[in-house]
Structure formats: C-alpha cells, structure tokens
C-alpha positions as CSV (number, residue, x, y, z in Angstrom):
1,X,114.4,88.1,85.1
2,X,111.1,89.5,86.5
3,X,113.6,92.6,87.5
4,X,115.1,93.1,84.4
5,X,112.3,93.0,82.3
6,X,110.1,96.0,83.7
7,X,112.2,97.6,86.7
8,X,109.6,100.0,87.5
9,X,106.7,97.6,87.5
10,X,109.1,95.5,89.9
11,X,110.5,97.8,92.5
12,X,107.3,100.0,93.1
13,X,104.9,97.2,92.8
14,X,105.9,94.6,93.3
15,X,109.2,94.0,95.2
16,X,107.9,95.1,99.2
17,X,105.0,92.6,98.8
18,X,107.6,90.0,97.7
19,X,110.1,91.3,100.4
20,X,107.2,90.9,103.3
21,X,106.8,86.6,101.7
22,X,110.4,86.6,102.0
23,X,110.2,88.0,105.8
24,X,106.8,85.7,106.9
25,X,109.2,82.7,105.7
26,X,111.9,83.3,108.1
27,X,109.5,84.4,110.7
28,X,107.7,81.0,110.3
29,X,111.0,78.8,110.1
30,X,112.3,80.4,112.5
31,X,109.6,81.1,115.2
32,X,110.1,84.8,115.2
33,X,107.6,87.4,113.9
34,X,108.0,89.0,110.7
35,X,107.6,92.9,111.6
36,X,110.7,92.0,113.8
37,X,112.7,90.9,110.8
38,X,115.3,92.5,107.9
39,X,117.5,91.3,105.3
40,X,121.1,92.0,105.3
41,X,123.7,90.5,103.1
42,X,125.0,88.2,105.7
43,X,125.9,87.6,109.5
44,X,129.1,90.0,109.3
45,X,126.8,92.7,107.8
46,X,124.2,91.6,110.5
47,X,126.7,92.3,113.6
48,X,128.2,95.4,112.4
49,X,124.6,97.2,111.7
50,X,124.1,96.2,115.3
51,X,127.7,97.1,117.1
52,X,127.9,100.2,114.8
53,X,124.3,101.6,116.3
54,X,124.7,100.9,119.6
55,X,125.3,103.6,122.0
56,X,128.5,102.2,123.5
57,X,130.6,104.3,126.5
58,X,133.5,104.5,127.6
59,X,134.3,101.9,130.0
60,X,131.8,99.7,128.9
61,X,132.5,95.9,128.4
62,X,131.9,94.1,125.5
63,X,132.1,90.2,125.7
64,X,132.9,88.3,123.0
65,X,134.4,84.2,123.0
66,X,137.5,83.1,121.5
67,X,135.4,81.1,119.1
68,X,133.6,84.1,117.5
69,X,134.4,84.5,114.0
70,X,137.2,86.6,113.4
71,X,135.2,89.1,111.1
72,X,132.5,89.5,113.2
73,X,134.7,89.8,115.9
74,X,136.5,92.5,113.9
75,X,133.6,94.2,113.6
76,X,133.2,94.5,117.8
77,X,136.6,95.7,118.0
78,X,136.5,98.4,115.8
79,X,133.3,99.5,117.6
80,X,134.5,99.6,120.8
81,X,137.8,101.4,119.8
82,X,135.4,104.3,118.6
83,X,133.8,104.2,121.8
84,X,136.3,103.6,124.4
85,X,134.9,100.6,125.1
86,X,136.6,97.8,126.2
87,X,136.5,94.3,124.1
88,X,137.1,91.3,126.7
89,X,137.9,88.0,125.4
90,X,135.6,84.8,126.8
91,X,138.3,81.5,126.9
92,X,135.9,78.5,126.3
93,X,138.2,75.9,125.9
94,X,138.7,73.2,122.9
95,X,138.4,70.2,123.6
96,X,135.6,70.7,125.7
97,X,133.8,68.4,127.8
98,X,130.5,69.5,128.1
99,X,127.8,73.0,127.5
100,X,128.6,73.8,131.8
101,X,132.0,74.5,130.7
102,X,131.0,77.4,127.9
103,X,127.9,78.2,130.5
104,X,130.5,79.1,133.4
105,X,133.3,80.5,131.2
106,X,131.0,83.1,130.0
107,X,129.5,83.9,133.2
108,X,132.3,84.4,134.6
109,X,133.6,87.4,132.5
110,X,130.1,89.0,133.5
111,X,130.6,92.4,135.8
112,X,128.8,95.8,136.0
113,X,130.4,96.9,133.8
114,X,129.0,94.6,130.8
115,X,126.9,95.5,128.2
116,X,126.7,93.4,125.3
117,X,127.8,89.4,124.6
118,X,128.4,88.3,120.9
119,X,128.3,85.0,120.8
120,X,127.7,82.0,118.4
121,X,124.7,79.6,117.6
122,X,127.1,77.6,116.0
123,X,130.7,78.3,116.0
124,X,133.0,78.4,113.3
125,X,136.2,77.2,113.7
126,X,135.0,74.2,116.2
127,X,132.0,73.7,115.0
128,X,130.6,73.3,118.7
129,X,126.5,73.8,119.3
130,X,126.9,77.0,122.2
131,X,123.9,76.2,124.9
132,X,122.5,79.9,124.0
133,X,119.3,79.7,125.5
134,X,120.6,79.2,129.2
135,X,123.3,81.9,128.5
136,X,120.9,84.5,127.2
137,X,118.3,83.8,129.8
138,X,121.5,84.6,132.4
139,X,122.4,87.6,130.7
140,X,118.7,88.8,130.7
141,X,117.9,89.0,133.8
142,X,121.1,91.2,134.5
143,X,119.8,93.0,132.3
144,X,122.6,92.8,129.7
145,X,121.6,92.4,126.0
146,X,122.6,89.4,123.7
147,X,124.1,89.3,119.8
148,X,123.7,86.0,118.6
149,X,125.7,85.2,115.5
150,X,123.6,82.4,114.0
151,X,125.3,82.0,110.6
152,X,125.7,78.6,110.7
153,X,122.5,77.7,112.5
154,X,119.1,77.6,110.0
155,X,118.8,74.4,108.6
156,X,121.6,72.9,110.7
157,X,120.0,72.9,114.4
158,X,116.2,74.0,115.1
159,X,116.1,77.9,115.3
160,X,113.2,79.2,117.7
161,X,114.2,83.2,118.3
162,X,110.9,84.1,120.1
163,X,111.2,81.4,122.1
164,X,115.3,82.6,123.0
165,X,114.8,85.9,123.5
166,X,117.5,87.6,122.9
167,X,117.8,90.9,121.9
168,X,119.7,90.7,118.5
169,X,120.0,87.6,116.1
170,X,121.6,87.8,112.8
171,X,121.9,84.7,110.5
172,X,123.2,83.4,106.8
173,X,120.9,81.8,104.7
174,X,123.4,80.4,102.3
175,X,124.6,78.2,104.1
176,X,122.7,75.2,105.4
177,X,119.2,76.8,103.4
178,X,121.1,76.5,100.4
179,X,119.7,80.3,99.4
180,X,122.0,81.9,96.7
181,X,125.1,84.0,98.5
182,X,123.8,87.9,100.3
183,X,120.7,86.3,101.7
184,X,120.9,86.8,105.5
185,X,118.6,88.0,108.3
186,X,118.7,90.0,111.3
187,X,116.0,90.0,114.0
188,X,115.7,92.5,116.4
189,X,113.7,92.4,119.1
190,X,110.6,94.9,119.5
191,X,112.4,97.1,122.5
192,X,115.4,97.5,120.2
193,X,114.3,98.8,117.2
194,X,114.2,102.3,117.5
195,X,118.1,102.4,118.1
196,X,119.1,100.1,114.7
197,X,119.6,101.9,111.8
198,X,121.0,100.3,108.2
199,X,124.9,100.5,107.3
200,X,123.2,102.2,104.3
201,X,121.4,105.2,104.6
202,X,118.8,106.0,102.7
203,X,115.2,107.3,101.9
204,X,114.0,105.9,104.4
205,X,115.3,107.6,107.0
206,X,113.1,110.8,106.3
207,X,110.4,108.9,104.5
208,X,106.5,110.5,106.0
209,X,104.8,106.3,105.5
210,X,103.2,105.3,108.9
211,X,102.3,101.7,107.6
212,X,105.0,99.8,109.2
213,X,107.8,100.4,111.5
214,X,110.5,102.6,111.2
215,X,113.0,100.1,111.2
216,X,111.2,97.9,108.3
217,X,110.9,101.2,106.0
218,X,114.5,101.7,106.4
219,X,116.2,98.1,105.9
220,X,113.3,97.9,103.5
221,X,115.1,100.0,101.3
222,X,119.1,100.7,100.7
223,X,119.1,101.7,97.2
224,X,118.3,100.1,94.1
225,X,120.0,96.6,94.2
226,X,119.3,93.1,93.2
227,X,117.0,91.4,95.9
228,X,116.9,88.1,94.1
229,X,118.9,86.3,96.7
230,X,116.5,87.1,99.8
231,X,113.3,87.1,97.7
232,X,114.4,82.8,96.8
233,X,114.0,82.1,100.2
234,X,110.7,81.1,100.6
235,X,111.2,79.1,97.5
236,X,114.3,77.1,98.8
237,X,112.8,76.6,102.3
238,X,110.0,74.9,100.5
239,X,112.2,73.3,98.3
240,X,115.3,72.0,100.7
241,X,111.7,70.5,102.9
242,X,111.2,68.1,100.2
243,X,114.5,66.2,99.7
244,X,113.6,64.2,102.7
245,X,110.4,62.2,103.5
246,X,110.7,63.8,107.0
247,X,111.7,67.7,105.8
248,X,113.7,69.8,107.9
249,X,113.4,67.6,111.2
250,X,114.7,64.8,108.9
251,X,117.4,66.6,107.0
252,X,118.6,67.8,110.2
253,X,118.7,64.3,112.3
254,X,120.7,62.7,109.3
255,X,122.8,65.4,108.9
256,X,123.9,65.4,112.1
257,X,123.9,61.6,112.3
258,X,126.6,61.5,109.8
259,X,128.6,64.1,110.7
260,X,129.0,62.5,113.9
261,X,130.1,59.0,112.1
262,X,132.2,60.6,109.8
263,X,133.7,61.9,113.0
264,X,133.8,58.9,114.7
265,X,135.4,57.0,111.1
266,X,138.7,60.0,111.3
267,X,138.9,60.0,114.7
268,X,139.6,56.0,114.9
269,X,141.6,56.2,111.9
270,X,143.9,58.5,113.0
271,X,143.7,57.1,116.9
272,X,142.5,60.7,118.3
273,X,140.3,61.6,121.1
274,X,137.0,63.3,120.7
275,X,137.2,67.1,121.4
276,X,133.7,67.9,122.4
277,X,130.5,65.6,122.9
278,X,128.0,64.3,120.3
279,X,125.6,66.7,122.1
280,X,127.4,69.6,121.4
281,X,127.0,68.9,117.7
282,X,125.0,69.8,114.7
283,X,125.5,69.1,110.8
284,X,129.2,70.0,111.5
285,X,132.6,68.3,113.4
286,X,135.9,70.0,114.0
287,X,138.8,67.6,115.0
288,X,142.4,69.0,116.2
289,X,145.0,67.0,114.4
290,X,148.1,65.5,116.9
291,X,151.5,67.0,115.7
292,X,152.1,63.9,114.3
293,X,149.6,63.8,112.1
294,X,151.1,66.7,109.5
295,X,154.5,66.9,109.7
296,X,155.1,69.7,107.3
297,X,154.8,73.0,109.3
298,X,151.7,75.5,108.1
299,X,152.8,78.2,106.0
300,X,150.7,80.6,104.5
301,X,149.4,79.7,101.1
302,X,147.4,83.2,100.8
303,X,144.3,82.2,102.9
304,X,144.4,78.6,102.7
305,X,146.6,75.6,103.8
306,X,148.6,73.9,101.6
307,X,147.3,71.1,103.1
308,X,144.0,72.0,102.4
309,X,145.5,72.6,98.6
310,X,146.7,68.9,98.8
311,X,143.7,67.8,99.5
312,X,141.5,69.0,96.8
313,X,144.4,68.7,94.3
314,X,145.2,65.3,95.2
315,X,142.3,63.7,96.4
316,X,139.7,66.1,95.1
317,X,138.1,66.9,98.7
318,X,137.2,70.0,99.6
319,X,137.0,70.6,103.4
320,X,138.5,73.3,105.6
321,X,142.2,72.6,107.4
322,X,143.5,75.3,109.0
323,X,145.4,76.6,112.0
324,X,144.1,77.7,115.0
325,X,144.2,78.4,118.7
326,X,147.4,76.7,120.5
327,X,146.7,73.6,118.1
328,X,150.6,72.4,117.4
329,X,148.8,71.3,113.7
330,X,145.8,72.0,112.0
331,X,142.4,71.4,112.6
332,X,140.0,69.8,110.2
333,X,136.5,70.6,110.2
334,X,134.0,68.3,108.3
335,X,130.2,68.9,107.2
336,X,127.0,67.0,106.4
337,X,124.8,67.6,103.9
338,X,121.9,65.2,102.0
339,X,124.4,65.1,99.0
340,X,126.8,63.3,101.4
341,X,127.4,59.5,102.3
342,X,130.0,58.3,104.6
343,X,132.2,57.2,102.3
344,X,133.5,61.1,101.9
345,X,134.2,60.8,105.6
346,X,136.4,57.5,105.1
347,X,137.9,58.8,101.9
348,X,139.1,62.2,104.0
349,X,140.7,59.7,106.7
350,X,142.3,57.7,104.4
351,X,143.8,61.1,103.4
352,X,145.1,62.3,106.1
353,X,147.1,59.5,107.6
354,X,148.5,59.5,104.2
355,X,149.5,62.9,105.1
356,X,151.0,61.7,108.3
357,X,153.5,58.7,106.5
C-alpha cells in the first residue's frame, strides 16, 4: 500500500533503507552479516545466480547428491553442459542409518578435479537434516567451495552461516518463516563477491555509488518490482517469535517433537521400519511406503499422485505422496507446524492403511 500510493517517494526514499532492515534481520537470525546478504525470489533463483556466474571449465567436477532438488539440480546441469563440465551424482542412501554414512558418501566422490558441492540443509524428498558443517569444513580445507541449498532450513533447524562457512548459502523464507511467496536470501561469502552477478542485469552494473559493495548495488536493484514479500520479513520473524512462550528455540523443539511422533504414530500403524534416525530430523519426516501398502500402481496425475488426490479429496489432508528413488510405492512426507496436533498425524495413518485394504 505504502508502494502504491506514492511510487516515487517509495523506491528512491524509502525502499534501500527498508531493504538494508529486511537484510540486518536475516543477518541476525541467521548469524551472518548483512553486507554479505541479497534477496532473490527463492532457493532455485538462489543456485542458478550462483552456478550461472561461476567460471566453470572443462573437466571440472561438479558434485551434487541424489537428494538435491530436482530444479536446483536442473539448474547445475545446465551449467555445466555450457561449460563442459561434468555433473557427478553423490548416492546417499535412503534409509539411512546415521550422518557418517552421507559424511563418507560425499567424500568419497571428492578428486582433483572437484570444484563445487551443492548440497542440502535440509532435503526435500527425504526430509533428512545433512551434517553440513563437518562436510563443508572437509571440502574447505581442499580448497573446494560449498552451495548450500537451505530452503527448507530457517525456522525449521537453527541456521548459523558465519559460523558454517561456506562459501554460498541460498534459502526460502516462505517456508518455515511463514514470509509471503518470492522472499528468499542468498549469502555469499566476502571472497566471493566480486564473481556473483544478478540473473537480472541492470543499473547497477555501471552505477558510479561507492557506499556499499558492488554486489549489494546490483542485487539491490533488478528493475522496478514489488519488494513487499522480502521487506515483511522482519515483521514475521518478529511475529512467528511470539506464538510460543519460548520463540524460535521453542517453535522449533515442538515442531520437531511432533513430527517425530507423528512419525513414530504411521510408522506403527502401518508396521514399517524407520528410514533414518530421530537425529537426522527437523520439523519434517519422510517415510517409504512397503509395496503393500498402495496397491494401485502410480500413474501420473499431471504433477501429483492420485494418491495424494485421494487424500485431500477424501480425507481432506494435504501432504506430499509421491514416487521416488527405487521405492516400489510412494513415499509420504509429513510436516510440523504450531497449527498442528497429533491427531493430523493419526488421522493420515488411519488413511493410508485404508489405502492398503
């Protein structure tokens, strides 16, 4: 409203002050300075202003795990194929037993010829809490940067960048924040600045200012668009902090305490073994259904199950079922939030092994 009422008075007065609020919020939930900071419109936009600016060769090695995202994932590809660089494919396996097992499986793809790792906070698909720091610490001192795709991670698991050090991290806002869609946030660290550039190119990239850094002027500017979604950040942060006596560290323990009971409530029901341990878990659970338990074979219902379709249709729950990997089935993957209780959790396994009958 403040935008559309005097435009002018918004964008050259007042919007870079707002934008630099917006950018000492992050910096101080997340425990990363603000300078080192831009908004993007989320974690795909994030990786491909990093993989697109990078200086790749040929012959160079880009690791990536078979949990990445596929759009993010996408994105590395389609680098690399510009480049002549080669994409290779980390297997960390699903079920999983413990962090060593992702710790040594993407080790072990490391060679001289390595460049870059992509790899998640928090993955998608299963859900599983990566052990980052140790991996990025490893990578480090080969001297091999990191891209850490954090999408899922503020608000879900503590987020200290400074303290991670790795040399790109790129994360959604929208998600566990609760900040309106197109508020993400890449960090870069001070040694790789000068190389990022925007995916939109604009005034910035000529402009004569010498009050901030180059890479701030730039992102600080794409065009004239509507910044209301990054500029509410420092209002939800605030906000989401106060729905628990406790604030973040609260919302965060129960979150994750439920999502690991509504786990452990399907998982009984439908007589399954866990697939990865509690500590390997945040606000989030993914749990491979037995071939038994759908009996229907998945067909494509544009991009959703029809599973997934029954589910909201007839038991109005919303949760993502899916394909994916070797899994005979489907995997379910179930969240936490302060609006849930674990009745949701016991209504979804009730469900399902009607599904099964």
């Amino acid at each position: 409203m403040r935008l559309e009422r005097q435009p002018v008075q918004f964008y050259q007065r007042e919007f870079e002050p707002l934008l630099d609020q917006a950018r000492a919020s992050i910096g101080s939930f997340a425990n990363a300075n603000a300078d080192d900071l831009v908004f993007v419109t989320n974690t795909t936009a994030g990786v491909n202003t990093v993989v697109r600016s990078l200086p790749f060769q040929k012959g160079d090695e880009l690791l990536v795990t078979n949990h990445e995202y596929n759009a993010c994932a996408n994105a590395l590809r389609v680098a690399a194929e510009k480049r002549g660089a080669k994409v290779v494919t980390i297997e960390i396996p699903f079920p999983i037993k413990n962090e060593q097992q992702a710790i040594d499986a993407v080790l072990a793809k490391v060679t001289d010829k390595t460049r870059l790792l992509l790899i998640d906070h928090v993955t998608s698909q299963s859900a599983l809490v990566l052990p980052i720091k140790p991996i990025v610490d490893a990578l480090n001192e080969r001297g091999i940067d990191t891209l850490v795709d954090g999408s899922h991670a503020p608000g879900m698991v503590p987020v200290d960048i400074e303290t991670l050090g790795a040399a790109y991290y790129t994360a959604n806002c929208h998600k566990w924040l609760c900040a309106p869609k197109t508020a993400g946030f890449l960090h870069v660290r001070k040694d790789k600045q000068n190389t990022i550039r925007p995916l939109t190119i604009s005034h910035g990239a000529n402009s004569p200012r010498m009050d901030r850094s180059r890479m701030l002027i730039e992102f600080g500017w794409m065009g004239t668009r509507d910044p209301s979604a990054a500029l509410s950040i420092p209002f939800l942060i605030d906000y989401m902090s106060k729905r628990l006596p406790g604030g973040w560290e609260e919302i965060r323990r129960r979150n994750r305490d439920l999502a690991i009971a509504g786990r452990k409530v399907i998982l009984e029901s439908l007589n399954l073994e866990e697939p990865a341990p509690e500590n390997m878990l945040g606000s989030m659970a993914t749990i491979p259904l037995s071939h038994s338990t759908l009996r229907e074979p998945y067909q494509s219902l544009r991009y959703q199950s029809p599973w997934q379709e029954r589910l909201i249709v007839d038991y109005a729950i919303e949760v993502p079922l899916f394909p994916w990997m070797d899994f005979p089935d489907h995997v379910v993957r179930i969240s936490a939030q302060v609006y849930n209780r674990l009745d949701d959790y016991r209504k979804l396994a009730d469900a399902l092994k009607e599904f099964s009958r």
